[in-house]
N, C-alpha and C positions, 0 to 999 in steps of 0.2 A: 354698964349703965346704958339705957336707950337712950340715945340724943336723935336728931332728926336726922345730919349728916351720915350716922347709921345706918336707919332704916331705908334712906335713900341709894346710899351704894349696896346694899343687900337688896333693893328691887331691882337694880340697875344690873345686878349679873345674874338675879331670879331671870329676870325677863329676856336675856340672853342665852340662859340655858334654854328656858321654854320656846327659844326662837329657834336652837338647835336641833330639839325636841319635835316642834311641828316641820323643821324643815325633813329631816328624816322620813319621818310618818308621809308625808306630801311625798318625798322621792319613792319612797318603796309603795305607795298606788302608782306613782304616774309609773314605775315601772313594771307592776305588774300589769297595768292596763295597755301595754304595748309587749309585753313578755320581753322585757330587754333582761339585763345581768349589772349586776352592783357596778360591774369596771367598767361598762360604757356610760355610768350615770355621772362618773366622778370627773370627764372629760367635759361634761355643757355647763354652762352658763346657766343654764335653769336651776341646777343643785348650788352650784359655783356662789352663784351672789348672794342668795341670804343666807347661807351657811357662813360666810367669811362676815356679813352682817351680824352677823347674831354671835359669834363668835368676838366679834371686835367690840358690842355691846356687854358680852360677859367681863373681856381685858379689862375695859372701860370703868365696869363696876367694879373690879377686884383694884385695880391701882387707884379708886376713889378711896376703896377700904383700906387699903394702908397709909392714904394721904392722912385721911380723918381717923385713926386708930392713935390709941393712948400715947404710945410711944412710934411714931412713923418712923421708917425704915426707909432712908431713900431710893435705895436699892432695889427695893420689892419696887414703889412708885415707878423708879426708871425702868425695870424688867418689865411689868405689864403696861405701862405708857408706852414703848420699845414696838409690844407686842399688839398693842391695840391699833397705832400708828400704820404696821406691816399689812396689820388684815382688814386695815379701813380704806387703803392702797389697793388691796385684792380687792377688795368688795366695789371698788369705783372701777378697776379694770373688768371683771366679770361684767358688772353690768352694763359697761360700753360694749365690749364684744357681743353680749347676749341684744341689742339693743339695733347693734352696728351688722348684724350677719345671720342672727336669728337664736333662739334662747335654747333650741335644739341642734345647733351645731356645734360638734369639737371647738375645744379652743384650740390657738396654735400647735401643731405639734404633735396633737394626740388625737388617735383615732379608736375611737370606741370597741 
């Protein structure tokens, strides 16, 4: 059956994919427009923070869908609440470093 609680957590990890989705498409211009290589994209802050966004938007909607589903499953809830929590964490670190040092420089550790 449609309820509203439905249709809400199925826009909430649509809109998350489609945030993965443009963020990819965005990486691979900005990378061809500088001829860089996939492994030095996955080091900046530029790629780093909406991907982990959009990604923690997807968790976000799937552990809606099993909060609000027939029979919830705690389990599913705490795995992607777990999951959304970690990369809502990355997503606030990325964007201080990209913020803090510039949106095209390596994070710690990693050199492109």
């Amino acid at each position: 059956m449609l309820t509203l609680p439905s249709v809400l957590s199925a826009g909430i990890w649509i809109l998350g994919l489609a945030g993965v989705l443009a963020t990819l498409s965005y990486a691979d211009w900005w990378r061809r427009l500088r001829h860089g290589r996939w492994s030095s994209l996955w080091a900046l802050p530029r790629f780093l923070s909406p991907f982990c966004l959009s990604l923690t938007l997807f968790c976000s909607g799937m552990a809606f869908a099993a909060l609000t589903a027939p029979s919830p499953s705690w389990w599913q809830v705490a795995a992607w609440s777990i999951l959304a929590l970690v990369l809502a964490f990355y997503a606030v670190r990325w964007t201080q470093a990209g913020r803090r040092s510039g949106w095209d420089t390596p994070i710690e550790g990693r050199q492109p």
